[in-house]
C-alpha distance (Angstrom), angle and dihedral (degrees) to the residues before:
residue distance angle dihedral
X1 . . .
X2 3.81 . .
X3 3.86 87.7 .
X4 3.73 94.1 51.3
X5 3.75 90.6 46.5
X6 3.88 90.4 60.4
X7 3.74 98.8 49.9
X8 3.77 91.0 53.8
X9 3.91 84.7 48.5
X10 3.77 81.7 57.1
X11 3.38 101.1 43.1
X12 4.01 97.7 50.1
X13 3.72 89.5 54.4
X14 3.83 94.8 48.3
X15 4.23 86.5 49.0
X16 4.10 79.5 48.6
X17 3.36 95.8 51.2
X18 3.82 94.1 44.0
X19 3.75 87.1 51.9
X20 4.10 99.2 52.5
X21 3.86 86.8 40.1
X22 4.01 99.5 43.1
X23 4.28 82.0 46.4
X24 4.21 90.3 47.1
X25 3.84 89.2 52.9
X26 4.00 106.5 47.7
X27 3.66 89.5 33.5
X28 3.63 109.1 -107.4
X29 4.19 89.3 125.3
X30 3.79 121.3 29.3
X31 3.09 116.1 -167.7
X32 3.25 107.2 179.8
X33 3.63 96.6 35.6
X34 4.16 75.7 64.8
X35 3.45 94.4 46.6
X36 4.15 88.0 48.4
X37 3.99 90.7 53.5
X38 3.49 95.2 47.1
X39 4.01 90.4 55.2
X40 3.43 97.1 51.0
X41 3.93 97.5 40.6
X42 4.21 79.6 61.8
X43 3.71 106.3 39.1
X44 3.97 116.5 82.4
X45 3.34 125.5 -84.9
X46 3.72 107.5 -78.4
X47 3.65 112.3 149.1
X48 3.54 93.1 156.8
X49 4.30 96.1 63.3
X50 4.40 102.9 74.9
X51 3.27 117.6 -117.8
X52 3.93 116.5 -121.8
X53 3.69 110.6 -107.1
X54 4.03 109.2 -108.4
X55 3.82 91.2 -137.1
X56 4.20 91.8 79.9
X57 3.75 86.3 43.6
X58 3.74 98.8 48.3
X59 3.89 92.9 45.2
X60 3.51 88.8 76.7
X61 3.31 104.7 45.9
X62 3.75 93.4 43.1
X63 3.85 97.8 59.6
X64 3.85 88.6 42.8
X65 3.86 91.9 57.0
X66 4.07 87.7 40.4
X67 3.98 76.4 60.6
X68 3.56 93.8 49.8
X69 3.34 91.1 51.5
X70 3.57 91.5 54.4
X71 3.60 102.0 57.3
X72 3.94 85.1 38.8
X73 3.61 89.7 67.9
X74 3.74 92.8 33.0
X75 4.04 83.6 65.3
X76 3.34 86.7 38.5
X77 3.58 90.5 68.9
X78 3.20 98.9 32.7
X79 3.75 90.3 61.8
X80 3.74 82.3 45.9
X81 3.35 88.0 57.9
X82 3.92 96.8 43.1
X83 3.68 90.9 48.8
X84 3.79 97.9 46.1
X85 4.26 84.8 50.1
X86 3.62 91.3 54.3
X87 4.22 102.2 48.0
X88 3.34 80.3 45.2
X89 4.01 92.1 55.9
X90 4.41 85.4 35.7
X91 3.72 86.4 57.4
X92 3.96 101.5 44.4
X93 3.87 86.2 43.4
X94 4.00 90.4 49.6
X95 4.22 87.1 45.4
X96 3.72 84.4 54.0
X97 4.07 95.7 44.7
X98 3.85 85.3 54.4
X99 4.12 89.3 43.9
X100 3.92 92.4 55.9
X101 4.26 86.2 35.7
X102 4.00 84.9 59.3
X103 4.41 93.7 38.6
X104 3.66 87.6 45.0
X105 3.95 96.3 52.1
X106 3.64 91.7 35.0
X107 4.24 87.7 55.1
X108 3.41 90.6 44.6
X109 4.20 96.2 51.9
X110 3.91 79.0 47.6
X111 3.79 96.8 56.2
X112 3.38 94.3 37.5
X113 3.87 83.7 55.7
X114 3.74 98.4 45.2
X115 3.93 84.4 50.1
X116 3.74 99.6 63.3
X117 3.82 88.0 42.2
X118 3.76 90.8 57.1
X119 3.93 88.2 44.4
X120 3.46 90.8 52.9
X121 3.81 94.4 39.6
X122 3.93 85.5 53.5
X123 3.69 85.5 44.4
X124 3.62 93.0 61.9
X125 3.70 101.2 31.1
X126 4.17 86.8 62.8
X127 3.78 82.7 40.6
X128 4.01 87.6 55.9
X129 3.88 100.9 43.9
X130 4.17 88.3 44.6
X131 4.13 78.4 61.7
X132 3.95 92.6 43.5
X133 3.62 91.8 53.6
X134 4.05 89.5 45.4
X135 3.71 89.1 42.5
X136 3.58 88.5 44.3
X137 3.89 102.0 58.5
X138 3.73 84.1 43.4
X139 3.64 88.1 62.9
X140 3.51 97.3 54.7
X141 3.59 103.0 47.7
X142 3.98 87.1 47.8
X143 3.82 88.5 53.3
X144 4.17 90.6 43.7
X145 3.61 81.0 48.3
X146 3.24 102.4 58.8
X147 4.05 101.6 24.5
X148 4.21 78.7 62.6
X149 3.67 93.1 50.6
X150 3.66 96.9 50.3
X151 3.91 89.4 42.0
X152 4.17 79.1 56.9
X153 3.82 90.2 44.2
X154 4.12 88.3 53.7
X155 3.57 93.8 56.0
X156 3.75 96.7 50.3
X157 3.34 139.1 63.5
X158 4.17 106.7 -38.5
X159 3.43 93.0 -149.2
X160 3.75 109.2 44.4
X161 3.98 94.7 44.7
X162 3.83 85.8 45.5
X163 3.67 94.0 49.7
X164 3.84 89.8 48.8
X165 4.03 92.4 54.1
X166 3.50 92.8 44.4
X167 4.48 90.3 49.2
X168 3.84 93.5 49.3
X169 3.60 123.0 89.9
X170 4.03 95.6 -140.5
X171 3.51 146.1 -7.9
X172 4.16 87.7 -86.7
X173 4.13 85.1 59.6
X174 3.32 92.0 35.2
X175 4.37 94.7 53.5
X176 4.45 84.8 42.2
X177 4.02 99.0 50.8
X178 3.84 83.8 47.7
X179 3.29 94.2 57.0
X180 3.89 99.5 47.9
């Protein structure tokens, strides 16, 4: 704001002195036709000495304030210029702003995606080993189960506990014919 508050400053008084130099050239304000006036309102009364002519004087002056004018508008445009380079740079920079705004929203639906997948990874994965452990246990007493009943088988007969493993179809048939 402060910033933008100067280069008006420095506009207005490059318009101003535009104004007071573009009225000094086509005659509107004459300065030194002023300045003349005033001198010989206060000098004595001497009507007899001639007055120089103001053309000579003005001549002068004129082509120095045709100069001014000049490098007035040559800072003119170079301000121009200088302002022009830097709304350019405010726009790229505000492009870029909303860039990153769009990346950074974007990133953030993505992590807030990748977070509920890990939470419902995690989710499962405790879900999983619950059914290991289950699984597990079940395991055992299968394999206690059966380790028993062919500790059983051993001590009987050899031939009718063989001849029973070798009729059933699996260990399931195997375990029920036992049993009967």
């Amino acid at each position: 704001m402060v910033v933008l508050h100067q280069r008006w400053q420095k506009y207005v008084g490059v318009a101003v002195a535009i104004a007071l130099s573009y009225g000094i050239v086509t005659g509107g304000l004459s300065l030194a036709g002023f300045n003349l006036q005033m001198a010989q309102a206060q000098a004595p009364a001497a009507a007899e000495t001639p007055t120089p002519s103001p053309q000579p004087s003005t001549s002068p002056s004129l082509d120095e304030l045709r100069q001014q004018r000049n490098q007035i508008d040559q800072q003119l445009k170079v301000n121009n210029q200088a302002d022009q380079r830097y709304r350019t740079a405010e726009n790229q920079a505000d492009q870029q702003l909303r860039a990153l705004s769009k990346t950074i929203q974007g990133t953030d639906a993505w992590i807030s995606d990748t977070e509920y997948q890990l939470a419902a990874a995690e989710k499962r994965l405790n879900q999983l080993e619950g059914d290991l452990s289950g699984n597990q246990q079940t395991y055992e007493q299968a394999r206690t189960a059966v380790v028993g009943r062919l500790q059983f088988m051993q001590r009987q007969e050899g031939a009718q506990g063989w001849a029973l493993l070798l009729q059933s179809a699996n260990l399931n048939d195997f375990l029920d014919r036992r049993y009967r």
